[in-house]
N, C-alpha and C positions, 0 to 999 in steps of 0.2 A: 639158462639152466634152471629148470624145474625139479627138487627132488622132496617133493613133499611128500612123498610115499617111508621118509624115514620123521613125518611128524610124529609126534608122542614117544619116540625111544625115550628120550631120555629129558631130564625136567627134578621140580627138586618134587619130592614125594611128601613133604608138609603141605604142599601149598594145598590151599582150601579154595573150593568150588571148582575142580581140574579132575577129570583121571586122571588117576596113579599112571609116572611114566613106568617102563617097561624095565630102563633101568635107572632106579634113582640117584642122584650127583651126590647125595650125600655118603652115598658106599663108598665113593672118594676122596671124602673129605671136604664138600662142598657142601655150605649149608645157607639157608637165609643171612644167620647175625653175619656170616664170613663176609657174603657178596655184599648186604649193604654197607659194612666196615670202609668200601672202596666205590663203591659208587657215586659216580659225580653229579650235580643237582642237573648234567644233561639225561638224565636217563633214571629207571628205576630197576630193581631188580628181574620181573620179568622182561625187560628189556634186554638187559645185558645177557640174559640167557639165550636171548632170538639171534642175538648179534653176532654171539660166538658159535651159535649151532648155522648162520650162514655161514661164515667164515669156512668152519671146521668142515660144511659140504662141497663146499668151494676144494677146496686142500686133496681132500681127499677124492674125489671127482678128478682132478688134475692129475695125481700119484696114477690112479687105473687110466687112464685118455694114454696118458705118459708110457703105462708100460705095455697095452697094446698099440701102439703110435702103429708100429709096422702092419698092422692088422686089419684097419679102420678104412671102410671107404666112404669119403665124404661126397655123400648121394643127395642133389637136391632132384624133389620130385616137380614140385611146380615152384617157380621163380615168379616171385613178385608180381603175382596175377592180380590186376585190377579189375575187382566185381563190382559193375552196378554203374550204368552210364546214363545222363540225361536222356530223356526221349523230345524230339523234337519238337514235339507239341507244346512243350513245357507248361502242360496244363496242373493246375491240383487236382490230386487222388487222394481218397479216404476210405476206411474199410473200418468195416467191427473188429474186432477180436484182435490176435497179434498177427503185427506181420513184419516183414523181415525180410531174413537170408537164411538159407537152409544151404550148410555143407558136410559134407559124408566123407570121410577118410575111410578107404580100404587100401589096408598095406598089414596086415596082418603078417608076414614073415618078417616084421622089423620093428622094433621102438624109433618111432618117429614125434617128432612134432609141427604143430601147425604153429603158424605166426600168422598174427592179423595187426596190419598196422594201416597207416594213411586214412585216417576214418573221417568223412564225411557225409553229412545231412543236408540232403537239398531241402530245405524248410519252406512253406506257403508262408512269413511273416520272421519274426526279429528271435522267436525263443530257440534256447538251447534244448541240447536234447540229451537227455541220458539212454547212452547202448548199453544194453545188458547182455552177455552169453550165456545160454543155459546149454546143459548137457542133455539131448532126450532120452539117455539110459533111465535115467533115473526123475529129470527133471530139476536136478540141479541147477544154482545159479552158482556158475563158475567166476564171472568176473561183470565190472562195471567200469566205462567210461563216461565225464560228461562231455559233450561236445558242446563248446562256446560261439555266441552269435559272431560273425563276421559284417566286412560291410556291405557281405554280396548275396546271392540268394543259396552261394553253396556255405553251410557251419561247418569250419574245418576243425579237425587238433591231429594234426599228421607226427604228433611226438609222441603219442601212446603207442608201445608195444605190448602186447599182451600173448604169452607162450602158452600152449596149450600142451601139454606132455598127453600121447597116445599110444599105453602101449601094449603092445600084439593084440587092437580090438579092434573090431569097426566102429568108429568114433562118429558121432552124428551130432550137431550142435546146431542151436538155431538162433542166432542174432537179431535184436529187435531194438525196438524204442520206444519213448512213452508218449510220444507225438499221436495227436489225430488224424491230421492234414498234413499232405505233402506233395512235393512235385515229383509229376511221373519219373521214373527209373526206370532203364531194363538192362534184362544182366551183362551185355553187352556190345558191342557192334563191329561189325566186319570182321569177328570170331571164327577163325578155323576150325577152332579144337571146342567150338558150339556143337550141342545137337539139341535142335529146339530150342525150346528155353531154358537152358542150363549148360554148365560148363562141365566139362568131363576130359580131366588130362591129369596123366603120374599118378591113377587111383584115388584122387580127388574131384569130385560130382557137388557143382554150387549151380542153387535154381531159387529164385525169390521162394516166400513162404508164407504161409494163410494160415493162422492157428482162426477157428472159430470159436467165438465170445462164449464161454462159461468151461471151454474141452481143459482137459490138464491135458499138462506140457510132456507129452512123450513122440515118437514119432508117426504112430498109428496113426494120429490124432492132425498132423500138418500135411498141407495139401500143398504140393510144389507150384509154383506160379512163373509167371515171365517177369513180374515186376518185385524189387527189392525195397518197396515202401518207401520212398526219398534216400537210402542208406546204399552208400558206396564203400569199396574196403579194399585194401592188397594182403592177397594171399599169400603163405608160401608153405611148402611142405618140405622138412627136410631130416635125414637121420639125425636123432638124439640120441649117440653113442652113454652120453651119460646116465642114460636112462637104467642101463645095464644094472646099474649098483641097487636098483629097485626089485630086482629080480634076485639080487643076496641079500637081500636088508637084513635078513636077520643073521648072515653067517658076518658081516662088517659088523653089525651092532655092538660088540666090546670095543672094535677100534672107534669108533663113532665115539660111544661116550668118554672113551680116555682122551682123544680129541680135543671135544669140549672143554673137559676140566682141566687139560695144558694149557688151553688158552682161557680159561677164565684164572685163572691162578696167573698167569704171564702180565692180563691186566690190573692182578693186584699189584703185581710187584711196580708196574707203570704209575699206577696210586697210591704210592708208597711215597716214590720220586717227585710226583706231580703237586703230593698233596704234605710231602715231606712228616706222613705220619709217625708219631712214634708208641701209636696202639696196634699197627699190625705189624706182626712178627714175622721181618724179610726173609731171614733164616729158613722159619716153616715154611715157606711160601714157595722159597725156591727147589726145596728138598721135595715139597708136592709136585709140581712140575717137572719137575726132571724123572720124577717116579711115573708120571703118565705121559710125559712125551715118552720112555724107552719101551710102557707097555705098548703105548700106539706103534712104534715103530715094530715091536716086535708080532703083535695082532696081524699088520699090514705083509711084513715080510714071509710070515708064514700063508697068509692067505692067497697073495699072490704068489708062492709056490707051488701052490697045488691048485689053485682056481681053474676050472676049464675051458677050454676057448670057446665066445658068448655063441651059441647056435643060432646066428641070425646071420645068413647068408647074404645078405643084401646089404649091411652096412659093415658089414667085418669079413674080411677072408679069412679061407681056412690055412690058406699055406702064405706066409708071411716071407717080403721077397728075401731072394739070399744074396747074401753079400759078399764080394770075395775079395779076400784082402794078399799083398804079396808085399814081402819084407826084405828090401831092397840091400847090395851088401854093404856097410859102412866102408 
């Protein structure tokens, strides 16, 4: 789960060299001297902020999944497609500029995500190789893996997962490395759901990719190819129901940051016990807590009263199944 479309809500509003969050912890009574009072020599204060805004996305992500459960159809588009297979030859290739994988998501009626995991590099020699994804909306560098030498000519690290949250766009991303030389690839073999050189299946389209030496990174710019530069990978596409809460961010944003500051307050009271202090004040600590856990419940209960059901026909139905119950005579 991805929901970094609710970064910058919320954050303490002193801190210097940050925009201002949206809404600051300290309207709650959360301030620098408080959080450092309880912090442990694991962590520093903008830490502890990161830890409780996962948490609190986690929580509350769960509460909405939970209460359209009957709603929700869990739709994968493509299962665990492996892009990018040796070519017989097992000759080395090299090219100028960037090259790669080019993959295109089209599924605009739904908040989906892609997942790329299984990553490796057929290397010409012993070096690692760093893969990077960029975005070609914009040119974004979305993420990074390094992949480590092995003792064969393929670099594996089949434990990175890396989530790509997409949602209602056509999403286009181009995968590369900083390798010069590598052993031939091509996108696949004895592929059904090939046409040409590219894979095209559940509105995911993956074809090797040719950026040429000096172009910036958008997609006008990459020229589709049969070969994916030494770089193999397992695709998948699949609805990210979660993604919905991206689409209210700002009408959650008060439950959001009361969220937060229950559980940053929850970990004081935990640093109190742990660290048996007798400068912070359990009393206040717990009277703050309890004042933003019942705003969060109350935020939450009202929103999901009147919240609409998500318009995304693909991963949510509109008529939710019915249940009939009969009450047997004692």
């Amino acid at each position: 789960m991805s929901l970094d479309c609710f970064d910058g809500l919320v954050g303490l509003g002193s801190s210097c060299g940050s925009s201002p969050p949206l809404l600051p912890l300290e309207a709650r009574g959360v301030d620098e001297s408080l959080l450092t009072a309880f912090t442990g020599k694991e962590t520093d204060v903008q830490t502890l902020i990161h830890y409780a805004e996962m948490q609190a996305r986690h929580e509350i992500a769960a509460r909405v999944i939970t209460h359209y459960s009957r709603r929700i159809l869990p739709v994968t588009f493509l299962h665990r497609r492996r892009v990018g297979e040796p070519n017989k030859s097992h000759l080395p290739e090299s090219n100028t500029g960037i090259n790669g994988i080019l993959i295109e998501v089209n599924q605009p009626r739904a908040n989906t995500s892609l997942i790329l995991t299984g990553w490796q590099y057929f290397a010409f020699g012993a070096q690692s190789a760093t893969i990077s994804i960029y975005d070609l909306a914009d040119g974004t560098l979305l993420n990074k893996t390094v992949v480590m030498p092995s003792a064969t000519d393929a670099i594996a690290n089949n434990e990175a997962v890396i989530t790509i949250p997409i949602r209602r766009r056509l999403g286009r991303f181009l995968v590369t490395h900083d390798q010069a030389q590598w052993r031939k690839m091509v996108i696949g073999a004895g592929c059904t759901s090939c046409t040409g050189s590219s894979i095209n299946f559940g509105g995911v389209k993956i074809s090797g990719a040719h950026l040429p030496q000096g172009a910036s990174i958008n997609r006008s710019n990459v020229r589709s190819t049969s070969s994916t530069a030494g770089l193999s990978l397992i695709a998948s596409l699949v609805c990210d129901h979660t993604q919905l809460l991206c689409e209210y961010r700002d009408l959650f944003a008060p439950a959001y940051a009361a969220k937060v500051a229950q559980i940053l307050f929850q970990r004081g009271l935990e640093a109190v016990d742990r660290l048996n202090s007798h400068t912070i004040n359990r009393e206040a600590l717990e009277e703050r807590r309890d004042i933003a856990m019942a705003d969060y419940q109350a935020q939450m209960n009202g929103l999901l009263s009147h919240l609409h059901i998500p318009g995304d026909d693909v991963c949510f139905t509109c008529n939710a199944p019915v249940i009939h119950t009969k009450t047997l005579p004692g």
